[in-house]
C-alpha positions in Angstrom: 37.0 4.9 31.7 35.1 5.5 35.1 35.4 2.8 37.7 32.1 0.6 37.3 30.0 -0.9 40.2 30.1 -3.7 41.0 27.3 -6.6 40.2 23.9 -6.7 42.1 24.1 -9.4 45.4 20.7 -10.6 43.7 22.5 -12.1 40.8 23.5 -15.6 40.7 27.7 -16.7 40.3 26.8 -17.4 37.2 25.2 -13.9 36.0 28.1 -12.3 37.5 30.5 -14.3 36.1 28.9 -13.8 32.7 28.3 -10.1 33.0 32.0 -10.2 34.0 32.4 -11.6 30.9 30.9 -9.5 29.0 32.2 -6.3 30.8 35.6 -7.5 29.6 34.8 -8.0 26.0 33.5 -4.1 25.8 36.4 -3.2 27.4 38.8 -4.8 24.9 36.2 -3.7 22.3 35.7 -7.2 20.5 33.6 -6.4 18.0 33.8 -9.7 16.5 31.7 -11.0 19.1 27.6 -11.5 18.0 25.9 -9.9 21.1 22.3 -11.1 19.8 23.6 -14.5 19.7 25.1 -14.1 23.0 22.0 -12.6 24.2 19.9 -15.4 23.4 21.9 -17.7 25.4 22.3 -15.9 28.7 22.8 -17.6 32.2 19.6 -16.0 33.9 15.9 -16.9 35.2 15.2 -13.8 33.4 15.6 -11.0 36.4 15.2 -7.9 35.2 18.2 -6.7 37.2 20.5 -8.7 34.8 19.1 -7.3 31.9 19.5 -4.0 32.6 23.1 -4.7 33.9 23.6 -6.5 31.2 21.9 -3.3 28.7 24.4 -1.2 30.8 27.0 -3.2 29.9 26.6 -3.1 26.7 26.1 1.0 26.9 29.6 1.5 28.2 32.0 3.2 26.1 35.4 1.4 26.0 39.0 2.4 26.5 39.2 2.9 22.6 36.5 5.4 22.3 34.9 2.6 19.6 31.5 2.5 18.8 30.0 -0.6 18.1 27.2 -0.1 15.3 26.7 -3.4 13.9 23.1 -5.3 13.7 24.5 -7.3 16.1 26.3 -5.4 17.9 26.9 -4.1 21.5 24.6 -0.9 21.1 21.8 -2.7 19.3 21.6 -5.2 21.5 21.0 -3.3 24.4 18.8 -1.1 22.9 16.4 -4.0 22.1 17.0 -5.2 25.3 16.1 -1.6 27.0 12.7 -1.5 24.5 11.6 -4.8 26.0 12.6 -3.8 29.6 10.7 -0.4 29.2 7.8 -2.4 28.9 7.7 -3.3 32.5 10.0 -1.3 34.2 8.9 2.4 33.0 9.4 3.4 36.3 13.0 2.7 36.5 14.9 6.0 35.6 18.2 3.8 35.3 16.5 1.9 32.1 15.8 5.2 30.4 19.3 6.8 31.0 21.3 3.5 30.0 18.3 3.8 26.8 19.2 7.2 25.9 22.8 6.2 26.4 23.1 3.9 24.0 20.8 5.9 21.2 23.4 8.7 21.6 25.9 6.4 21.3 24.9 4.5 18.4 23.3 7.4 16.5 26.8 9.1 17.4 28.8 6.1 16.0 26.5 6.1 12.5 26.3 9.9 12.0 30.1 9.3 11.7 30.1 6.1 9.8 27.7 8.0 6.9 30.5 10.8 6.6 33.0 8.2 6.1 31.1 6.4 3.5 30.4 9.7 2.0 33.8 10.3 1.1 34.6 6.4 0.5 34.1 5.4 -3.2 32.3 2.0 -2.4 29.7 3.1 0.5 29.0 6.1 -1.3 25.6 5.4 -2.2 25.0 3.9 1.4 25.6 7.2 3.2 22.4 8.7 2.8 20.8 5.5 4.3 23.2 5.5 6.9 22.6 9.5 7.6 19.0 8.9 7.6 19.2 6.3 10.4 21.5 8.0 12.7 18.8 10.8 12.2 16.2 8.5 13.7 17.7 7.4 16.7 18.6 11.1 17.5 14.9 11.9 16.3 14.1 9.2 19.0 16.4 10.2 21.9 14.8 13.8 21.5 11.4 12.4 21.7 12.5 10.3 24.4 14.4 12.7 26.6 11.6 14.8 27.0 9.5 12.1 27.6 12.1 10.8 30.6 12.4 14.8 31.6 8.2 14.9 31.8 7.9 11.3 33.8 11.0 12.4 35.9 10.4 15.9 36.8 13.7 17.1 38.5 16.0 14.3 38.1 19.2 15.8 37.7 21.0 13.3 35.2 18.2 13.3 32.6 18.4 17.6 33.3 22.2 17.5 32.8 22.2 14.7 30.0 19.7 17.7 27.9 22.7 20.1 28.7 25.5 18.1 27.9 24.3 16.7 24.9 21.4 17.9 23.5 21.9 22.2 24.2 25.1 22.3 21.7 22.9 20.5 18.8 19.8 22.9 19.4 22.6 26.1 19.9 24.1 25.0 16.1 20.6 24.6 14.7 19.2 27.7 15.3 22.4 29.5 14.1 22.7 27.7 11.1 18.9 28.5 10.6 19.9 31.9 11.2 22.4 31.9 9.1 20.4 30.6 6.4 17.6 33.3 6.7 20.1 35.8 6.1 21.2 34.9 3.1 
C-alpha cells in the first residue's frame, strides 16, 4: 500500500486523531466495525475537508486486498458521503476520483461476491440480485467517468483511470460481441 498524506493543517487534533483512527482500522481491515454508525458520530464542525478525507479513507484499499461490501461498510459509507459532498463541492476533482474509486471498488468487491454465491448452495438464489447491483454501480461509474472526463477536460487521472480500468472492460465486450455475431 502507497504511503498516504498526511492530514489537512485545517483539521482540528481531534479530526486527525480520528481520521487516524480510522486509517488504521482500513488498514487492519476491521470489518466488524459499523462505519455508518461511526459516521454519524464524527468529531467535526462539519468541514468539508474532513469529509472527503474521511470518504478517502474509507476508499483506500488495505494491505489484504479486502473489499468491504457491507451496508455498512467502509465503501458504502463513503460513497454516501461523496453523493452528499458532490452536492457542494462539484468542482473538486479529488471528490469525483475518491467517488469513482470507491464505485469500482465496491462494484469490484460484489461482482466477485455474486460468483461466489453462484456456486455456494445457500446464496444461490441471491446471486442474481447481487450481479444486478454490482452492474449498477459500474453502470454508474461509466456514466460518471464521462461525466468527470466532460467537467475536467484534460485531467490526467480521470484520462488514465478510463485506461486502466475502463479500456480492458470495453476491449472484452466488443470481442465477446464479436464473438457472438459469429456464431
Amino acid at each position: 500500500m502507497a504511503d498516504l498524506p498526511e492530514f489537512s493543517p485545517e483539521l482540528s487534533p481531534e479530526e486527525r486523531a480520528f481520521l487516524q483512527q480510522v486509517r488504521q482500522w482500513v488498514k487492519d481491515d476491521d470489518q466488524t466495525i459499523d462505519f455508518d454508525t461511526l459516521r454519524q458520530k464524527t468529531p467535526t464542525d462539519n468541514k468539508g475537508i474532513f469529509w472527503l478525507s474521511f470518504a478517502c479513507e474509507l476508499c483506500t484499499l488495505p494491505p489484504s486486498g479486502s473489499l468491504d461490501i457491507r451496508e455498512n461498510g467502509r465503501l458504502s459509507v463513503a460513497l454516501r458521503i461523496l453523493y452528499a459532498l458532490l452536492e457542494s463541492n462539484s468542482h473538486v476533482p479529488q471528490v469525483w476520483s475518491c467517488r469513482l474509486m470507491g464505485l469500482l471498488y465496491l462494484s469490484s468487491g460484489l461482482e466477485a461476491f455474486a460468483n461466489v454465491a453462484a456456486i455456494t448452495e445457500d446464496l444461490r438464489e441471491q446471486a442474481p440480485s447481487i450481479r444486478e447491483e454490482a452492474q449498477q454501480l459500474k453502470n454508474e461509474m461509466y456514466a460518471f467517468l464521462d461525466e468527470a472526463l466532460v467537467r475536467f477536460p484534460g485531467d490526467q487521472w480521470f484520462i488514465n483511470f478510463r485506461h486502466d480500468y475502463l479500456e480492458d472492460e470495453e476491449d472484452n465486450a466488443d470481442t465477446a460481441s464479436g464473438v457472438a455475431t459469429q456464431n
